[in-house]
C-alpha positions, -999 to 999 in steps of 0.1 A, spaced: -492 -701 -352 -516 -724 -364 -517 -739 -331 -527 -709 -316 -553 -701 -333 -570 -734 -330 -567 -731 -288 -582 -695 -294 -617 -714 -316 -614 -737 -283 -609 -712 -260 -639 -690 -273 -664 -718 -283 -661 -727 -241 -663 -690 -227 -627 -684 -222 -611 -659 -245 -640 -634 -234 -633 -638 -196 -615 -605 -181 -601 -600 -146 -616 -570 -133 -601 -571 -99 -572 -588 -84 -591 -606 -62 -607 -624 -88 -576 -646 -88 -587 -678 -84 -568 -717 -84 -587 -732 -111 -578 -704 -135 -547 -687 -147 -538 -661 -175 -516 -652 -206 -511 -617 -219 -515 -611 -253 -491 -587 -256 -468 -607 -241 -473 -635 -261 -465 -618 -292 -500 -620 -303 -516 -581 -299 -503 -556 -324 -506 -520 -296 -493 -529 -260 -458 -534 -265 -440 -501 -264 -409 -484 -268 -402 -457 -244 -390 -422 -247 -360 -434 -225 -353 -465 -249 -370 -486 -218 -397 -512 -232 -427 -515 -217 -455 -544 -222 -484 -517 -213 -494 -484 -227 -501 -474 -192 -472 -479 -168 -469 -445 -155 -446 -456 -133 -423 -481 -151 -443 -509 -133 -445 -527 -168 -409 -523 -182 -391 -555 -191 -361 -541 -205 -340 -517 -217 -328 -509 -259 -297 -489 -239 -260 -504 -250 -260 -538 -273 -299 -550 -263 -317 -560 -292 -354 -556 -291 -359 -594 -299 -335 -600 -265 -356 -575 -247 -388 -590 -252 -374 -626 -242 -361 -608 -211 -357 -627 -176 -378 -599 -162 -405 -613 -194 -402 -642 -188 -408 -641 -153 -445 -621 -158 -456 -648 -180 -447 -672 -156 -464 -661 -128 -494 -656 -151 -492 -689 -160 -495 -699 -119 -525 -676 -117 -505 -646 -101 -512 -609 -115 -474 -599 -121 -483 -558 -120 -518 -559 -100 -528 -524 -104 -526 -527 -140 -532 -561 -150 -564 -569 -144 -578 -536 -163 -557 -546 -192 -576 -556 -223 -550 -578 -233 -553 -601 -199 -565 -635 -208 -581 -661 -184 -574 -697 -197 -574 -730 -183 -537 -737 -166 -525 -761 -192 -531 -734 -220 -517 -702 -200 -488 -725 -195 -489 -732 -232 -493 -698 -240 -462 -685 -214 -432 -710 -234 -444 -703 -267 -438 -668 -274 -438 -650 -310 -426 -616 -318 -448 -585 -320 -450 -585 -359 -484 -572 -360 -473 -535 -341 -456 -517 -315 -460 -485 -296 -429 -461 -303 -432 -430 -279 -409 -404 -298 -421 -379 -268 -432 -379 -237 -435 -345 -227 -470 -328 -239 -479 -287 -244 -515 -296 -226 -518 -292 -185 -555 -320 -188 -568 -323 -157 -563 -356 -144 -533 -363 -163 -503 -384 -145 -474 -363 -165 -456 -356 -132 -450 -396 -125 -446 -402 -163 -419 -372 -159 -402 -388 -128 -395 -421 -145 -384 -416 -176 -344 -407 -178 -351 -390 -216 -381 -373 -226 -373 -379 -269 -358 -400 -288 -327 -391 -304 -320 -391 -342 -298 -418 -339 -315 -436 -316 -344 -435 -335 -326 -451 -367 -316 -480 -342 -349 -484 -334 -362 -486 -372 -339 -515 -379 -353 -531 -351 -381 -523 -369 -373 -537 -398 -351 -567 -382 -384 -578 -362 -405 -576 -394 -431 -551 -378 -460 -541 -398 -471 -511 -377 -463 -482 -356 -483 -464 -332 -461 -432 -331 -478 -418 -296 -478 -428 -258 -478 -406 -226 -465 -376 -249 -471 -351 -275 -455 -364 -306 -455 -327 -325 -437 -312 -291 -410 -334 -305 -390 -307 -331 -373 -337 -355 -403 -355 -362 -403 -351 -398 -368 -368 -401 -378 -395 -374 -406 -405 -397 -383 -404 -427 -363 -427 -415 -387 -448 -403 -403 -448 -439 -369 -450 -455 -361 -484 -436 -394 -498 -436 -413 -487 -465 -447 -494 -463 -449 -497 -430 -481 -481 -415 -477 -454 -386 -504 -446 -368 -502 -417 -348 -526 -395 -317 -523 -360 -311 -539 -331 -297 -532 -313 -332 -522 -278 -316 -486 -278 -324 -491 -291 -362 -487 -251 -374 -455 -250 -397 -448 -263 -432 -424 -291 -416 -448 -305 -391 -473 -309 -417 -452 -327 -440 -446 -350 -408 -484 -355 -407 -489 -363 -446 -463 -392 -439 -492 -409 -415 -520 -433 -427 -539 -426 -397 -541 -392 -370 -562 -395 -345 -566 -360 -328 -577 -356 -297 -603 -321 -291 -631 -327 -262 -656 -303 -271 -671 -278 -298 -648 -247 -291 -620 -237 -267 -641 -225 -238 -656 -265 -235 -624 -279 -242 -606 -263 -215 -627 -277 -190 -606 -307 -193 -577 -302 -221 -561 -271 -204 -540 -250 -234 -562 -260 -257 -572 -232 -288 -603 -251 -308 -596 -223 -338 -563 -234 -340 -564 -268 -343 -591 -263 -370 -565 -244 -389 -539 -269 -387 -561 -299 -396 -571 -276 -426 -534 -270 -438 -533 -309 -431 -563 -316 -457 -546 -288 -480 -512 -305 -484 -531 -340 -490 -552 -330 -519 -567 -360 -533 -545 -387 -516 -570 -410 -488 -539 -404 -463 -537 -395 -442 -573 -409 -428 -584 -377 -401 -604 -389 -370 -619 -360 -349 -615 -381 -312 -640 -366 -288 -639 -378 -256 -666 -378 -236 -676 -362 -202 -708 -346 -186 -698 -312 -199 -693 -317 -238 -723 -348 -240 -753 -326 -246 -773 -340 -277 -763 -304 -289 -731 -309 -288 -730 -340 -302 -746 -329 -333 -728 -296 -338 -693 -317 -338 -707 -338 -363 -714 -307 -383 -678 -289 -379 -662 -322 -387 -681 -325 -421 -678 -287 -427 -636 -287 -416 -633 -322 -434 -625 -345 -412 -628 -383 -427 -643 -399 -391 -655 -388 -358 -646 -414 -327 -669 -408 -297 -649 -425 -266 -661 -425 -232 -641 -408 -207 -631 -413 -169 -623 -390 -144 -622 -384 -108 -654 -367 -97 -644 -343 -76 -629 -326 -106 -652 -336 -137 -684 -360 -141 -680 -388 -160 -711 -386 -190 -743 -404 -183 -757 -401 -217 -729 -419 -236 -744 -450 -237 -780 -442 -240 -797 -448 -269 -802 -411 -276 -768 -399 -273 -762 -398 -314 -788 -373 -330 -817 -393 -348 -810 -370 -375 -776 -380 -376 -769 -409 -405 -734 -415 -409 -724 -449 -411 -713 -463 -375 -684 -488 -390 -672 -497 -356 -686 -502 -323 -661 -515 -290 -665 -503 -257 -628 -498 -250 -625 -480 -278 -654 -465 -289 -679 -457 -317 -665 -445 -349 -681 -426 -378 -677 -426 -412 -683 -388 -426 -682 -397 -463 -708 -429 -459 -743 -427 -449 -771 -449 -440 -794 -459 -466 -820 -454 -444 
C-alpha cells in the first residue's frame, strides 16, 4: 500500500495520474494503463449485479465488463482474481483497451509508464474502500434515452434474493468493505424486500455506510421509508421544477409525489443528520433556465433537502439538447449563496443548503 501511493506522488508530480484515454485510438506503444477499479484501489466501479454476475464498470449494459460470477461456491475475493481479471489487466498492462467502447471513457482508466501498469496489473488489493451492489435492475421510469432493454436482455435475474443477499453481506463483511453503493441500472425501491436487504446488510456489517440513488417515486409506505432512514446518503434523481419539465426526459415521473415522500423521509428522521438528502438535477436545455435554477434552489430549502447536486447531462440530439449554460459562469443565480463544497466535472457541483457564503 505504501508503495502505491508513493508511484501515485511520482506518477502525478510527472503528468501521469491526470492523463485519460479519450479514444481508443489514443493507444499508443510508449504508454500503457491500469484500472483503478481493477486494481483494488477505487471504492465505486466494482459491482455486484442483479444476476449475482460482477462487473468492473457501472456501465456495462451489455455484460461487456463482467469478470465473474457469485453463482454456486465463487467467493467474491476468487471472482475478482478471476482469469477473465486477470486477463484485462494484462492487456492493459501491454497498452491494449480490454472493453474499447467503454474503457477509454472510464474515469478510473489510468495511463502510466509500462513498467508501472505492469506493476500495477500483479499487485492487486481488494476493493475495501466500496462496491456497487445492484439489488434491482428493473426501474418504474420509461427516461428517454435509457438502455433498459439491453440491461433487461443480459441479466438472467432482475433482484437479488433474500438469501442471496445475506451471501452477499458476508462477503461483505469477509472482504472488509467499508461502503455500499446500493444502486446501478435499476430502481432500488421497485425492489419489495428492501427493508430486510438492508437489515441484514446492517446486521452483518454494522457501521457500514450505504449509499444509495433513486428517483424517490416509489418511497410512499411506512416500510420503504424505514428502508430509506437505514441510508447515510440518498441521492434522488428529479430533472426539473415540476412534473410537466420532468417528463420531458424522466417519463412517469409525479414532481408532487416525490415531494411527499422525501417529506415523510425528513418526518421519520427528526433530528438525526441521516440520512444526508441530495436533490440531483440533471441538466439539459429544457430544465437550465437561470429561472429554473433558482426556483429548485428554493423548493429544496422550502421541502428540506440537505444538498442540491447540479450534473450535466448527455443525450442524443435528435431527442433532447444537451444544456449550453451549465458551465457558464451565470448558470447559478448571483443571488444564490449556498456554499459550493464540491466541484468535479464528472460529477458535478454540489450545494450545501444549511451553509452559506460569508459573502
Amino acid at each position: 500500500m505504501i508503495i502505491k501511493r508513493i508511484i501515485k506522488i511520482i506518477l502525478t508530480k510527472c503528468g501521469f495520474e491526470l492523463k485519460r484515454v479519450r479514444k481508443p485510438e489514443d493507444e499508443s506503444k510508449d504508454i500503457a494503463y491500469y484500472c483503478s477499479a481493477l486494481t483494488g484501489m477505487s471504492g465505486y466501479n466494482i459491482s455486484i449485479n442483479s444476476d449475482l454476475s460482477v462487473s468492473c464498470t457501472c456501465s456495462d449494459l451489455e455484460g461487456e465488463g463482467v469478470i465473474g460470477n457469485l453463482n454456486g461456491t465463487n467467493t467474491f475475493r476468487s471472482v475478482f482474481l478471476s482469469e477473465k481479471a486477470n486477463f484485462m489487466r494484462a492487456e492493459l498492462a501491454n497498452g491494449k483497451l480490454p472493453i474499447n467502447n467503454i474503457c477509454y471513457k472510464c474515469p478510473e482508466l489510468r495511463a502510466v509508464p509500462k513498467c508501472i501498469a505492469e506493476y500495477y496489473s500483479k499487485h492487486i488489493e481488494m476493493p475495501s474502500n466500496g462496491i456497487m451492489l445492484e439489488n434491482c435492475s428493473a426501474c418504474n421510469y420509461n427516461c428517454i434515452y435509457c438502455s433498459r432493454g439491453k440491461v433487461a436482455e443480459n441479466r438472467t435475474s432482475t433482484i437479488i434474493s433474500v438469501d442471496n443477499m445475506k451471501y452477499i453481506a458476508n462477503e461483505i463483511r469477509e472482504n472488509k468493505i467499508k461502503t455500499i453503493y446500493f444502486f446501478k441500472l435499476g430502481e432500488p425501491f421497485l425492489d419489495k424486500d428492501i427493508y430486510r436487504k438492508l437489515q441484514i446488510i446492517r446486521e452483518i456489517n454494522p457501521g457500514i455506510d450505504i449509499l444509495t440513488s433513486t428517483n424517490g417515486s416509489l418511497i410512499d409506505n411506512s416500510e420503504k421509508v424505514a428502508a430509506a432512514l437505514m441510508f447515510s446518503h440518498i441521492y434522488i434523481s428529479i430533472d426539473g421544477i415540476n412534473s410537466e419539465m420532468q417528463n420531458k426526459y424522466q417519463r412517469g415521473a409525479d414532481f408532487d409525489k416525490i415531494m411527499d415522500n422525501v417529506k415523510m423521509i425528513i418526518n421519520r428522521r427528526g433530528s438525526s443528520t441521516t440520512p444526508v438528502l441530495i436533490w440531483k438535477y440533471v441538466v439539459f436545455s429544457f430544465n437550465d433556465a437561470i429561472e429554473y435554477i433558482n426556483e429548485a434552489f428554493k423548493k429544496a430549502v422550502e421541502i428540506g433537502f440537505d444538498r442540491l447536486l447540479f450534473t450535466e447531462g448527455s443525450a442524443p440530439a435528435n431527442n433532447i439538447d444537451n444544456t449550453k449554460r451549465y458551465n457558464m459562469k451565470d448558470f447559478i443565480p448571483k443571488d444564490i449563496k449556498y456554499s459550493l463544497i464540491r466541484y468535479d466535472p464528472g460529477y458535478g457541483m454540489e450545494f450545501d443548503l444549511h451553509e452559506k457564503n460569508n459573502a
